[in-house]
C-alpha positions in Angstrom: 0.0 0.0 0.0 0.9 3.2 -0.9 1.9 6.3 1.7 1.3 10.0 1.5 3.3 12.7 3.7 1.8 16.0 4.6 4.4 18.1 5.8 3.9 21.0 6.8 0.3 20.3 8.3 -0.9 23.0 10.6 -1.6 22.3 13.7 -5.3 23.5 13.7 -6.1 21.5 10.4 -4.9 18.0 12.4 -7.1 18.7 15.4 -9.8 19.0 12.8 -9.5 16.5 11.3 -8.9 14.3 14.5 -12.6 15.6 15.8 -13.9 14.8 12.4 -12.5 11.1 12.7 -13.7 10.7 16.4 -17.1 11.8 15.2 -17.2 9.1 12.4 -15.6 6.6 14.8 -12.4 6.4 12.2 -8.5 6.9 12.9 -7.3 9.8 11.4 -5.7 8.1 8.8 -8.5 6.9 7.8 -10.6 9.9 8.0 -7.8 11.5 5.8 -8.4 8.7 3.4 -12.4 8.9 3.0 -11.9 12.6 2.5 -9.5 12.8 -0.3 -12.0 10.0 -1.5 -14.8 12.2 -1.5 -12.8 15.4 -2.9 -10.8 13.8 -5.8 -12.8 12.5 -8.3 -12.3 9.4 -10.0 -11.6 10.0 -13.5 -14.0 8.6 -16.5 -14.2 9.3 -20.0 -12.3 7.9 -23.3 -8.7 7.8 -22.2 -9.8 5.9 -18.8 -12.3 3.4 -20.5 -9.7 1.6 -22.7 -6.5 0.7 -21.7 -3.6 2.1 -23.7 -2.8 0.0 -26.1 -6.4 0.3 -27.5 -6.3 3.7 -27.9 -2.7 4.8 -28.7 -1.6 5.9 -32.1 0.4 4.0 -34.5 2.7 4.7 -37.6 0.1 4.6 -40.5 3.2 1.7 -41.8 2.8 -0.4 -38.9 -1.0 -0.6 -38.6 -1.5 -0.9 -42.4 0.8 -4.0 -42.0 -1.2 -4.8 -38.7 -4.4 -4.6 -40.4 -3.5 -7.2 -43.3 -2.6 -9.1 -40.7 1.3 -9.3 -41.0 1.3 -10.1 -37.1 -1.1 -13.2 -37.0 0.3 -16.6 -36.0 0.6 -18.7 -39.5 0.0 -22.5 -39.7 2.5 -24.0 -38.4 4.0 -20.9 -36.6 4.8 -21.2 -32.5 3.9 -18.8 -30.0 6.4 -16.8 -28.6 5.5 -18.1 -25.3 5.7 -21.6 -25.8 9.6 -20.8 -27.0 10.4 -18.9 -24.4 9.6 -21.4 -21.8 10.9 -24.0 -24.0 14.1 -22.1 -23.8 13.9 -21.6 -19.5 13.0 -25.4 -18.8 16.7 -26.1 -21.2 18.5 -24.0 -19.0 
């Protein structure tokens, strides 16, 4: 799990934030938590709903070649994968 510092954090704001997480019945930490939660909003639209690959731009040579399907296992043809751990279990 991932850790954020705050430093400098006012004195004032932590004793806030401490009655706030007594009130909920939370650690601070955990107060801290909900309310960047609630304040940073998760991001949606295009660039979020597919993963990069999907939407990244290629040379106009490579996905003309792509598209023909240059890249496509022929008959006969081994995945890369089954090479590679071909080539581990030898070692």
């Amino acid at each position: 799990m991932s850790a954020l510092v705050i430093e400098p954090l006012p004195k004032s704001l932590l004793i806030r934030l401490a009655r706030s997480a007594a009130k909920h019945q939370r650690t601070v930490s955990q107060e801290a938590l909900v309310l960047l939660m609630e304040c940073v909003p998760e991001e949606t639209g295009p660039e979020t709903e597919q993963p990069y690959f999907a939407r990244r731009n290629l040379m106009p040579e490579f996905e003309t070649m792509q598209q023909a399907g240059a890249f496509r296992l022929k008959a006969g043809d081994r995945d890369i994968t089954d090479l590679i751990s071909e080539d581990r279990d030898g070692r």
